[in-house]
C-alpha positions in Angstrom: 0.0 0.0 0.0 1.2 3.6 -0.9 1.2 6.6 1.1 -1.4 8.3 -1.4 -4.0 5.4 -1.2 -3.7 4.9 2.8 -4.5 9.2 2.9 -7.9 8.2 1.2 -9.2 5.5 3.0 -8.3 7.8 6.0 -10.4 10.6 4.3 -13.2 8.2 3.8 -13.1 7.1 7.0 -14.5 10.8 8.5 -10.3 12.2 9.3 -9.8 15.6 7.8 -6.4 15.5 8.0 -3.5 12.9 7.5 -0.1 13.0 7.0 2.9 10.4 7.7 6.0 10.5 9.1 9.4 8.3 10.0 9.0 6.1 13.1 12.2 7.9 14.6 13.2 9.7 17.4 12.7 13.9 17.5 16.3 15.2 19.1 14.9 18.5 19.8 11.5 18.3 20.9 12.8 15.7 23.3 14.9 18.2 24.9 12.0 20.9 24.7 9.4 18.5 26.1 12.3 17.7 29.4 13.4 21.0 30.1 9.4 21.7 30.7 8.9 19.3 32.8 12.0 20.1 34.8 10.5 24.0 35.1 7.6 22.3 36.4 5.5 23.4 33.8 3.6 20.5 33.8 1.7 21.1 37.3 0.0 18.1 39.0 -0.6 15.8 35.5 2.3 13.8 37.1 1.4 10.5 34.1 3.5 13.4 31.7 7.0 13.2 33.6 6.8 9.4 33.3 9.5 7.7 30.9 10.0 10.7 28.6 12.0 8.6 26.2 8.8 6.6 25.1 6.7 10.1 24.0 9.9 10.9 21.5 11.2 7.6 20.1 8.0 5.3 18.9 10.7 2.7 18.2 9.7 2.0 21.9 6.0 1.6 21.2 5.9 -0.7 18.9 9.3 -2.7 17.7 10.3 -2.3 14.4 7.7 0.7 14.2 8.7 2.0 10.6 6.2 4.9 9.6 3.7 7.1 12.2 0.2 8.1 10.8 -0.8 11.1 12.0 -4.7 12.0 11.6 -6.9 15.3 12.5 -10.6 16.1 12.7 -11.6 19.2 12.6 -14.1 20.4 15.2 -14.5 24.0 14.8 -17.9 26.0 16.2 -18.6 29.4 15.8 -19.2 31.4 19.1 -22.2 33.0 20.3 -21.7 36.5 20.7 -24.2 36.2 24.2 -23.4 34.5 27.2 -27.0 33.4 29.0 -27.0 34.5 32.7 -25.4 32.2 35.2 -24.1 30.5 32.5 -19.9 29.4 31.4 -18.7 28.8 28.0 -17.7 25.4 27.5 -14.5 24.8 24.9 -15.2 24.2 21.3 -14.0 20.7 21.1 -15.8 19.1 24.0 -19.7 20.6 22.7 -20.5 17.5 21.6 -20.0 13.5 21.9 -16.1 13.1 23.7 -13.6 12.8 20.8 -12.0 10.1 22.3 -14.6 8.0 21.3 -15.7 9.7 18.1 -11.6 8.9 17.5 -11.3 5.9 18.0 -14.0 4.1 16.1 -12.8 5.9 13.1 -9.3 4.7 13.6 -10.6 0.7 14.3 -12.4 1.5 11.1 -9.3 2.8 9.1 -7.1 0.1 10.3 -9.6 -2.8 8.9 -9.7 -1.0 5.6 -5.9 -0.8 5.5 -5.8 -4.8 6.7 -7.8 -5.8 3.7 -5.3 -4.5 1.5 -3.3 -7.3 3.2 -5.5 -10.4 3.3 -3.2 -13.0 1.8 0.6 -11.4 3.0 2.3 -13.5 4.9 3.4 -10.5 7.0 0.6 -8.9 8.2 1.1 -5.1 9.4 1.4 -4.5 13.2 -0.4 -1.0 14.4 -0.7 0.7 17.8 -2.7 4.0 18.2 -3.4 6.4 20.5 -6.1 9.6 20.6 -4.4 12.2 23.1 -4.2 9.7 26.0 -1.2 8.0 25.3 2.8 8.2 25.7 3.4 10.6 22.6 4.8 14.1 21.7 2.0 14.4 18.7 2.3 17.8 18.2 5.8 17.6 17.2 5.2 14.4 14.9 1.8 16.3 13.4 4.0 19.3 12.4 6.9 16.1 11.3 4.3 14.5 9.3 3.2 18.1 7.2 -0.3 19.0 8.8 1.4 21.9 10.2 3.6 24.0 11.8 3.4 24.8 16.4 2.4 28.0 16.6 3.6 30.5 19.7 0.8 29.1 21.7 1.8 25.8 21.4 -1.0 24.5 19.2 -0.2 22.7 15.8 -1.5 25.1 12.9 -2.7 23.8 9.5 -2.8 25.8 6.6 -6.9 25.0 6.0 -8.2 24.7 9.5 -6.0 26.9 11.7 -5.5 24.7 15.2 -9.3 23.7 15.4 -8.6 19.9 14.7 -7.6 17.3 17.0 -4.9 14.4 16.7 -4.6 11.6 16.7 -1.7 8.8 15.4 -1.0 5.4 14.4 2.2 3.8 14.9 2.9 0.7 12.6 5.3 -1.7 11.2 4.0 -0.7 7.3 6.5 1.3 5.5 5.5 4.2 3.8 6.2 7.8 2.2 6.9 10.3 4.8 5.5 13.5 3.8 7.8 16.6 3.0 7.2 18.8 6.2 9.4 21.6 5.0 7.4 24.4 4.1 4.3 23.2 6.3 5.9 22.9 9.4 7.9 26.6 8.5 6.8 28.9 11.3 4.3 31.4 9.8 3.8 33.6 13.6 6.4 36.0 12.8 6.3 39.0 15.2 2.4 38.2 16.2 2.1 38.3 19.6 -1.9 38.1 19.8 -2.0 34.8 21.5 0.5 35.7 24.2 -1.1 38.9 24.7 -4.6 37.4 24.7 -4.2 34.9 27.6 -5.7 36.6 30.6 -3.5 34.8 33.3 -0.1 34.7 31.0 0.1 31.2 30.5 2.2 31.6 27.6 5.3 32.5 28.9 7.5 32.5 26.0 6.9 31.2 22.2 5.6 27.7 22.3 6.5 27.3 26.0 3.3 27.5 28.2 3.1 27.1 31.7 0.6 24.6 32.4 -0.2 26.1 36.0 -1.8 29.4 34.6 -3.6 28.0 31.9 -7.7 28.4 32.0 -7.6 24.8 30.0 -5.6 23.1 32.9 -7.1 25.1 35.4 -10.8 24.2 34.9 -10.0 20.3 34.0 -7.0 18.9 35.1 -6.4 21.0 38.4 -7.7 18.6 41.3 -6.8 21.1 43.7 -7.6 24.8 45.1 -7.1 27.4 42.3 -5.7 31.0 43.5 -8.3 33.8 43.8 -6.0 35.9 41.2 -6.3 33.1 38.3 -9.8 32.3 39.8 -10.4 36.3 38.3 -9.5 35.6 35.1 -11.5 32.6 34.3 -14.2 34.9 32.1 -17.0 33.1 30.9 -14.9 30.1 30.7 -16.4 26.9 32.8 -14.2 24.1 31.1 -12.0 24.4 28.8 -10.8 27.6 27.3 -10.1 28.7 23.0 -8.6 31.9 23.8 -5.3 32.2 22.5 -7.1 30.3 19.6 -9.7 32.8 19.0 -6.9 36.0 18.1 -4.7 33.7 16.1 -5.0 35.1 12.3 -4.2 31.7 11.0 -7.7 30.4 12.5 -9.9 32.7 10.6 -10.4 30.8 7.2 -11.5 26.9 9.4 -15.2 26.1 8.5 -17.9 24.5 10.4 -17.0 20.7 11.5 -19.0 18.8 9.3 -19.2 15.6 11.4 -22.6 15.1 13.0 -20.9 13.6 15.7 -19.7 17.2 17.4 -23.1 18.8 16.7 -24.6 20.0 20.1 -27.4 18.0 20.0 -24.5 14.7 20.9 -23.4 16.3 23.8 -24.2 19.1 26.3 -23.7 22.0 24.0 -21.8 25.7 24.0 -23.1 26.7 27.7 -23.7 25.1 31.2 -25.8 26.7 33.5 -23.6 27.1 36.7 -26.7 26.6 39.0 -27.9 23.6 37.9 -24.2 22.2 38.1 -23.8 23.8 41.7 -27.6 21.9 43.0 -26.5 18.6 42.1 -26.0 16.7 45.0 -23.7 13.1 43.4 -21.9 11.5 40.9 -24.7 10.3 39.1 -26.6 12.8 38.3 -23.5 15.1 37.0 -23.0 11.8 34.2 -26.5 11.9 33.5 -25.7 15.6 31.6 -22.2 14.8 31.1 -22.2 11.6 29.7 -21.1 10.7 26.3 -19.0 13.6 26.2 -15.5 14.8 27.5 -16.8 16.5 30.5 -16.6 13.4 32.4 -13.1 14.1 33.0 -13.2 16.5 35.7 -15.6 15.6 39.2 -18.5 17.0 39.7 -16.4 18.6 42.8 -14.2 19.8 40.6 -17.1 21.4 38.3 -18.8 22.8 41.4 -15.8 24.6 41.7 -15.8 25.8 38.2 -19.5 27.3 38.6 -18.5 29.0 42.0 -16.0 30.5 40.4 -18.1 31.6 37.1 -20.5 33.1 38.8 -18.4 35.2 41.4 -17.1 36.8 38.3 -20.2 37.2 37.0 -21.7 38.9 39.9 -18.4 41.4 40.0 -18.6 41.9 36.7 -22.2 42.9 37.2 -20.7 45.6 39.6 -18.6 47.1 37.7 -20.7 47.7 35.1 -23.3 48.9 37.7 -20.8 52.3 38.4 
């Protein structure tokens, strides 16, 4: 099987992007990706400072790895330009049914299209995959593989849908065509600062180098713990998740509406949450009743309590200052 013919069957199967690259080892981003987690950068996602050499070599994934399949689906929303009272933006790529899932059917589906291409070898391909949960740097082998180029902010950019796509990759034993990543993976930021200007609790703290700690994202998902009243300010109308720095990137302008059904609102809880009704639940089970299906499972319903505390403190401030 070629390169070409492998990029349509992953086009058929509902990815927006692919590209391939070498099954070898980064140097650089290696060294990037340790000196962050040395700065403590990282915060309390302590499964990221585990084995460091397994996220930048996939020789250790999968032996005698040969080529890396990197795939994207774009999931881009517009904005509404009206918050509802007592109500928190949720993040663009978690409005609808959890990606993860939406992911990794299409990727089970791709991989039995490309075994039929195989039937009667007598050496049968060998694949491992991932979608965002496992050990691997795939920012740096999307950009390797000529989706795009990591932007100031730290997001992979493609030329057609600006950073609104998510990633995912396939790490096999089939040899193919790497992709020319020269001119793709070219930075194109320049002297644009918008993102790092943007972020209201300077998470960005120099290009493509963002500390995890400040950041809305991390903040509102990831961070287990108490959150300091200062960032707590800055949260916005943010309630999980946050597209900032992605909103005042130029490059982002020209992405269209995702076209699978699958991130449509109506799979999954929608653009807002209303903080109250998050803030009156009283267990577990009724938070997965709204959540379920969908990638706000991830945090606790503590940890979303939290969240719409938070939300609607700022609110109510807000609402004061505008009042004198």
């Amino acid at each position: 099987m070629d390169s070409k013919a492998l990029k349509e069957l992953a086009y058929s199967s509902g990815f927006d992007l692919c590209g391939i690259a070498r099954a070898e080892p980064i140097k650089k981003v290696k060294e990037h990706f340790e000196k962050w987690i040395a700065d403590n950068y990282h915060g309390e996602m302590s499964w990221l400072s585990k084995d460091p050499n397994r996220r930048s070599d996939p020789s250790r994934l999968l032996e005698n790895a040969q080529s890396v399949i990197m795939l994207g689906i774009n999931y881009y929303h517009n904005n509404s330009k009206i918050v509802p009272k007592n109500s928190g933006r949720v993040a663009r790529y978690a409005r609808g049914k959890d990606y993860h899932k939406v992911t990794e059917n299409q990727i089970r589906n791709l991989i039995v299209e490309i075994e039929k291409h195989f039937k009667e070898a007598d050496n049968q391909p060998l694949f491992k995959w991932w979608v965002d949960y496992g050990p691997f740097l795939e920012r740096a082998y999307g950009a390797k593989a000529g989706l795009g180029f990591i932007g100031k902010n730290s997001m992979l950019i493609n030329k057609k849908f600006g950073s609104w796509f998510l990633l995912s990759e396939i790490v096999t034993t089939l040899k193919l065509e790497p992709d020319d990543y020269k001119m793709t993976s070219k930075d194109q930021c320049g002297e644009c600062r918008l993102c790092v200007e943007a972020c209201p609790t300077g998470a960005i703290i120099s290009s493509r180098r963002i500390n995890s700690k400040k950041c809305i994202s991390y903040l509102t998902i990831e961070r287990p713990t108490h959150i300091h009243k200062k960032l707590q300010m800055q949260f916005g109308e943010n309630i999980f998740g946050c597209d900032i720095c992605q909103q005042v990137c130029p490059l982002n302008n020209e992405a269209g509406k995702t076209k699978n059904p699958q991130f449509q609102y109506s799979q999954g809880v929608g653009e807002f949450i209303d903080a109250n009704q998050i803030i009156s639940m009283t267990g577990e089970d009724e938070y997965l009743k709204l959540t379920a299906g969908t990638a706000l499972t991830r945090p606790k319903l503590k940890n979303m309590k939290r969240n719409a505390e938070i939300l609607l403190e700022n609110q109510k401030e807000n609402q004061k200052s505008n009042d004198i």
